[in-house]
Residue, then its C-alpha position, 0 to 999 in steps of 0.5 A: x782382258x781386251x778379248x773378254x771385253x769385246x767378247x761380252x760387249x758382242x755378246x750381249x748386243x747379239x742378244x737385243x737384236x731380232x734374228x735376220x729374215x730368212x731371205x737375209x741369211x747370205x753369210x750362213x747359206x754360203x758358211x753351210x755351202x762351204x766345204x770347211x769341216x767346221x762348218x756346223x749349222x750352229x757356227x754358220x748361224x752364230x757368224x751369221x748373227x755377228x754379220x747382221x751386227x758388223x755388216x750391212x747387207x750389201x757387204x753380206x752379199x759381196x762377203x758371202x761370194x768369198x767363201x766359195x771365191x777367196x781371190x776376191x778377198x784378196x782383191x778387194x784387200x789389195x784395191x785402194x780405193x776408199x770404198x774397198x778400204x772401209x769394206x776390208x775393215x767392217x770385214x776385218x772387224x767382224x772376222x774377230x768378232x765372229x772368232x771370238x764369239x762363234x769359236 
């Protein structure tokens, strides 16, 4: 139930929002660069959108280097920093809601 709910929840602010400017598209453009299978244009654009609702552009830019550099992940994950700690869960929180809502 708690899944539905966020499911519905993101969904339907998804809906109210204008799509990103072109040139704001990090997550998608680095999403198609990548060489996962699932990959689609129509996935990469749905995390997209989740993006511009979980993350703000700066984060965009530094999460859309982790498709084709994962370490850094790691590395911001394992800093201890609260900058690097508030990061990690914006991420965090809008990898399940683009799991949820682009799955």
């Amino acid at each position: 139930m708690k899944q539905f709910l966020l499911i519905a929840f993101c969904a339907t602010s998804l809906t109210a929002v204008a799509p990103a400017p072109i040139e704001a598209a990090q997550i998608k453009r680095a999403c198609l660069a990548s060489d996962r299978t699932a990959a689609t244009r129509d996935r990469c654009s749905c995390i997209q959108r989740v993006a511009n609702q979980a993350l703000t552009r700066s984060d965009q830019k530094t999460v859309a280097k982790w498709f084709s550099n994962p370490h850094q992940a790691q590395e911001l994950k394992m800093s201890k920093t609260a900058r690097d700690d508030a990061l990690w869960d914006r991420y965090r929180n809008f990898g399940q809601m683009a799991q949820a809502i682009c799955s």
